[in-house]
N, C-alpha and C positions, 0 to 999 in steps of 0.2 A: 504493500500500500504506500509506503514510504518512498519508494521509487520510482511507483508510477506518481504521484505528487509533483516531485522532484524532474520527473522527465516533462510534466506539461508546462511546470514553472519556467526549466531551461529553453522549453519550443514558447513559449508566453512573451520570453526577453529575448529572443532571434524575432521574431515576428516585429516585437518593439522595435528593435535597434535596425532593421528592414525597413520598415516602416519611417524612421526620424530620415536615417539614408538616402530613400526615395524622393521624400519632402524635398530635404536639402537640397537634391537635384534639380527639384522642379523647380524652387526659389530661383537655385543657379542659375538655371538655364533662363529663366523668365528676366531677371536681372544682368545676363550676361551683353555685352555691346556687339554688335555685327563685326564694328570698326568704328575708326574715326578719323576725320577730315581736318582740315586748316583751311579755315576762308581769311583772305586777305584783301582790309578794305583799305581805301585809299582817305577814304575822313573817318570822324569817329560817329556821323548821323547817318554813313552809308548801309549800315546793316538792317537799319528801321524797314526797308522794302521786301526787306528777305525774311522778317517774324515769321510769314506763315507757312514756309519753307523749312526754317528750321523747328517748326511743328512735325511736319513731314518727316523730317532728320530719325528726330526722337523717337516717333511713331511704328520706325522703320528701326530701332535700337542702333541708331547710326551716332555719333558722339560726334561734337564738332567745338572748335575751339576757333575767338576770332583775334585776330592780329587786324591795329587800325596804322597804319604811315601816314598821319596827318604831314601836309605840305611838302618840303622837302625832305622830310626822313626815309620819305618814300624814292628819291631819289641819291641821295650817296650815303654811304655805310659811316667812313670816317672812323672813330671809335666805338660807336655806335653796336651796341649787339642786344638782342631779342630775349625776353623771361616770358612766364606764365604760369599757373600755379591754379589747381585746382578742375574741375568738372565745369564743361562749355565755359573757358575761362575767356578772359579777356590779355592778349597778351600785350605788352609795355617794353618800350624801348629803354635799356639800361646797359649803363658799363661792366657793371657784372654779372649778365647774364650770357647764356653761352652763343657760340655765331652762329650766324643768321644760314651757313651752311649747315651746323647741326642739325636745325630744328624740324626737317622733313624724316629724318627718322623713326620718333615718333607716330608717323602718320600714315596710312594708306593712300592720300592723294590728298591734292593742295588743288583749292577753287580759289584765280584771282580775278573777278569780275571785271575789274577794269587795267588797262596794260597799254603804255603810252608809246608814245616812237621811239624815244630817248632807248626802254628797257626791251623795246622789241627787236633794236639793232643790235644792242648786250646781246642778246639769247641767240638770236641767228649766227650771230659770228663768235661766239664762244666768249665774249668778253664777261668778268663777273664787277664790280665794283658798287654795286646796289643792292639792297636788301630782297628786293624782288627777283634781280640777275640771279644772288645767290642763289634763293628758294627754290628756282627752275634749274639751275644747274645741280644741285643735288638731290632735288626728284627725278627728275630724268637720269641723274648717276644711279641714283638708288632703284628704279626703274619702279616708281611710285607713277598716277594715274596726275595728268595735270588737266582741268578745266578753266579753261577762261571767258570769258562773257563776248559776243563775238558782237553785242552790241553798244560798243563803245566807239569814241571820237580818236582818238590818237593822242591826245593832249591831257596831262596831268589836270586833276581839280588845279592846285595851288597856280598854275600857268592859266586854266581859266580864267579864273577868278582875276588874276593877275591884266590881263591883256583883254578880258571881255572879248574872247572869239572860244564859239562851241564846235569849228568843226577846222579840219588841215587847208591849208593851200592844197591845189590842184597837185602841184607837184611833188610833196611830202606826203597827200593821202595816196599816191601811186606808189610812193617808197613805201609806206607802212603796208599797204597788202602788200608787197614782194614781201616784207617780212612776216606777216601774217601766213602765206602759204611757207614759207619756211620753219615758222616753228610746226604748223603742221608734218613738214616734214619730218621734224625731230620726236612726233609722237602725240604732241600736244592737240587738245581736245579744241574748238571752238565749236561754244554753245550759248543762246541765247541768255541772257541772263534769269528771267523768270524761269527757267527750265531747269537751273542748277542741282534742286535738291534730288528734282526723275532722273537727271543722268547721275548722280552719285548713288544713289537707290539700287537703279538698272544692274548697276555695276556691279554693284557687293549681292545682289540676287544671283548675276552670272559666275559672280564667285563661290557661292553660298550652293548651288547646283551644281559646280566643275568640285570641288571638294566633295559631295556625297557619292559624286560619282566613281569619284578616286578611291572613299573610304570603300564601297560597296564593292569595287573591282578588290581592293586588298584584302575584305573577309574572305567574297568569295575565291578568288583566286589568290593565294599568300604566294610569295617565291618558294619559301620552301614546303611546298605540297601536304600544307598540315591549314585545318580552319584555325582562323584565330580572331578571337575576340577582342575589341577595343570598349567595351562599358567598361562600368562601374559594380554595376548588380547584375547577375548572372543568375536568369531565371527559367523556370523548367520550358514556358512558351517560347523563348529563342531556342532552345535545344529542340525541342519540337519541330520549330520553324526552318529546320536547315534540312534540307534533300541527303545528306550525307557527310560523314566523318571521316577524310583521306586517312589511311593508316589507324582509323580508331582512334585520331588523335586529336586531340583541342586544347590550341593555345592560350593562355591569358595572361592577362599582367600581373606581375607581385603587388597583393593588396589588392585583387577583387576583392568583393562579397560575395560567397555563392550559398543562394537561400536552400535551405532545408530541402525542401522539394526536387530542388535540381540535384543535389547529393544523390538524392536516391534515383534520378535520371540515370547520375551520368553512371552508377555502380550497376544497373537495370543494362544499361548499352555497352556496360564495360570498357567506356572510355579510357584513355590516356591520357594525363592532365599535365602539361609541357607551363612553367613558367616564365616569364622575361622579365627585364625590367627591373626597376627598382621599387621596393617595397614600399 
């Protein structure tokens, strides 16, 4: 009597600790980000257009952080280097924060709405000496996604405002499309501005698709001719769910859970139970 007690207490507290496991998961996964972006605006009231956008962002568990170059910051680096700190931060130009080449690291792809003549000749001819030059020279190194707003003037705010003219001479808006089709060349996106948040969305969906497709080619076909598992909980309905066991063998990671039920699965099939990994 004492044992049987003791046996349904022991399956009472796997069920428990099953159970807390599971949850956790689901938190995780609910709370977990797709990715995250860097919008880079040229004033500090240019993001106000894009509110329902970065609705979108969120919506879509997409994280996004904005960088403002009010006036000329947006044009030469000098000593000049980029911080930010926190969840959809606002980043600030400071001497000791790290350069403005770093900061694409962090990021799965850099959105810069607007992109003047001055930084479109940078890009095209490899020159870097601007914070914007940088940004696209070590996303493109890093081989991160770059969008830019394909409806803008060629001309910096601070030079507007400056000279009161919204659009190029004849002969400088010819130079800026040769350079507009050459950063396309180099890979770079040009997309309407209100469009920004569908084409970063689109993206990480087509990424989010090409990774299950990958994971699903590695269960089912592993290199070394054995299934192997990548969860967490390992439970009798996946072992059910599989057509067959190459060699009677099945892989997992050091530090699954495998629930009670599946125990007496995989001793029922007579499996081989193969670990990897660290614990």
């Amino acid at each position: 009597m004492t044992r049987e007690v003791r046996s349904i207490d022991i399956r009472a507290m796997i069920e428990s600790v099953v159970r807390e496991v599971v949850q956790s998961m689901r938190v995780e996964k609910e709370n977990e980000q797709v990715g995250k972006v860097l919008f880079v605006f040229c004033g500090s009231s240019e993001h106000e257009s894009f509110a329902d956008q970065f609705i979108k962002l969120k919506n879509s568990k997409i994280g996004y952080d904005l960088l403002f170059l009010d006036g000329e910051t947006s044009s030469w680096l000098g000593m000049q280097r980029i911080e930010s700190s926190g969840s959809e931060r606002i980043i600030a130009a400071d001497e000791y924060s790290p350069a403005a080449i770093e900061l694409p690291k962090e990021y799965d792809g850099i959105i810069i709405p607007e992109i003047d003549l001055d930084n479109a000749a940078r890009v095209v001819t490899g020159l870097k000496g601007t914070i914007k030059a940088e940004l696209i020279f070590s996303a493109i190194m890093l081989e991160k996604f770059l969008i830019i707003g394909d409806d803008n003037s060629g001309i910096k705010r601070a030079d507007r405002r400056c000279l009161k003219a919204l659009s190029l001479p004849v002969p400088y808006r010819k130079r800026f499309e040769t350079y507009v089709e050459g950063m396309k060349e180099l890979g770079i996106e040009f997309i309407a501005q209100k469009n920004a948040a569908d084409a970063v969305i689109e993206k990480f969906s087509k990424k989010l698709v090409k990774s299950t497709d990958v994971l699903l080619e590695e269960i089912n076909h592993p290199g070394n001719d054995c299934l192997t598992f990548k969860k967490k909980l390992l439970t009798p309905e996946w072992i059910n769910s599989q057509p067959e066991f190459p060699d009677h063998t099945l892989t997992l990671p050091k530090g699954v859970i495998i629930s009670p039920l599946a125990k007496d699965l995989i001793k029922e099939k007579k499996l081989i139970l193969k670990f990897i990994g660290k614990g």
